[in-house]
C-alpha positions as CSV (number, residue, x, y, z in Angstrom):
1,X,10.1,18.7,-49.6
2,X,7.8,15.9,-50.7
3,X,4.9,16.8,-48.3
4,X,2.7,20.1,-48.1
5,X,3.7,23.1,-45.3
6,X,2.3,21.8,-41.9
7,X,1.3,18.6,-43.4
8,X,3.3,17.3,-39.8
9,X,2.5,19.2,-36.6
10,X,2.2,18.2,-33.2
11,X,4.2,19.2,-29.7
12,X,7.7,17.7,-30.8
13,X,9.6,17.0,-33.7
14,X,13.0,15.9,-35.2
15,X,14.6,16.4,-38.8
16,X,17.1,14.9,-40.3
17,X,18.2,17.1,-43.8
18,X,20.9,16.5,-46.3
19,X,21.4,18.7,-49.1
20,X,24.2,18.5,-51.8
21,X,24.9,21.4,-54.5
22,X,27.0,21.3,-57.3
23,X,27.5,24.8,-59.0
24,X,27.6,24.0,-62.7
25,X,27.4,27.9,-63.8
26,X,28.5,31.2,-62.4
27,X,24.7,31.6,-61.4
28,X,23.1,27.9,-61.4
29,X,23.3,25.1,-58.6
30,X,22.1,22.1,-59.2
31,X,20.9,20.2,-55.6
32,X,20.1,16.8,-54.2
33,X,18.2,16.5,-50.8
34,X,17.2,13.7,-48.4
35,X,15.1,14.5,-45.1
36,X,13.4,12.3,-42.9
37,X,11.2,13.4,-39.9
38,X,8.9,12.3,-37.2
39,X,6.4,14.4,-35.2
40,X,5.0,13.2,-32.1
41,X,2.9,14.2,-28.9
42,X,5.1,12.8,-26.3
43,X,9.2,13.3,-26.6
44,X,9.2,9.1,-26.5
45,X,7.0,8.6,-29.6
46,X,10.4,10.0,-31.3
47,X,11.8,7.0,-32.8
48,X,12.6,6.0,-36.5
49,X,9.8,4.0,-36.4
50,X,7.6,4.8,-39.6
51,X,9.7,7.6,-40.7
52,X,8.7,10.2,-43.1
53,X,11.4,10.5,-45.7
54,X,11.6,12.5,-49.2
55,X,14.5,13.0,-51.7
56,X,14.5,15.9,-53.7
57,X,16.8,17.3,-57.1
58,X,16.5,20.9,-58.1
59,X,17.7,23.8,-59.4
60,X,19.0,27.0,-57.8
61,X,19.1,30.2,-59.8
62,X,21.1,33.2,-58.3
63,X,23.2,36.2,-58.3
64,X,26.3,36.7,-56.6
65,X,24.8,37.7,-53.3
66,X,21.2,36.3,-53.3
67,X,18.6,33.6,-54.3
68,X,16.2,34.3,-56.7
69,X,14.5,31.3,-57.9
70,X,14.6,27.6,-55.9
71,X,12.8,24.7,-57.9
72,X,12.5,21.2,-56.4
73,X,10.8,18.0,-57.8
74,X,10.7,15.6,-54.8
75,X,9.7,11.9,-53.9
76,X,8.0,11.0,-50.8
77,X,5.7,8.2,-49.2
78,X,2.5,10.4,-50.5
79,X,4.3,10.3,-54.4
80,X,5.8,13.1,-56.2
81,X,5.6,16.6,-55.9
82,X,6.8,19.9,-57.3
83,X,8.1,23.3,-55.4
84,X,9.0,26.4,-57.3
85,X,10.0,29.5,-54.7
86,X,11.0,33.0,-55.6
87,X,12.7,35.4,-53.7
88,X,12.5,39.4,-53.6
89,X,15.5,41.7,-52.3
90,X,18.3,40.2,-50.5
């Protein structure tokens, strides 16, 4: 969550993704995320080696059955960065 889409591409990859919500209201979650990943050209450049890792807290606004807004403010080796997502129809 703390780097841009695509900002890690290449042949083969591994995440590792935590995410904790706590439902304070009927329609409001509030979240915590850690990830850490690694892309590399060869399956043995795969290691935890310089890492990329990000935590993240945001807020999660929805109905009963669906999303309908996500924001994220999240920390990573590249500083800090902030993700607001809406979603249309369920």
């Amino acid at each position: 969550r703390a780097y841009p889409t695509y900002r890690f591409r290449d042949r083969h990859a591994i995440l590792y993704l935590a995410q904790y919500r706590w439902a304070v209201h009927k329609f409001v979650d509030l979240a915590a995320t850690y990830e850490a990943g690694k892309v590399a050209p060869e399956i043995s450049g795969l290691s935890f080696d310089n890492i990329a890792q990000s935590i993240a807290f945001g807020v999660r606004l929805h109905t009963k059955k669906v999303g309908l807004v996500r924001s994220d403010v999240a920390y990573g080796r590249e500083g800090v960065i902030f993700h607001i997502g809406f979603t249309a129809g369920g």
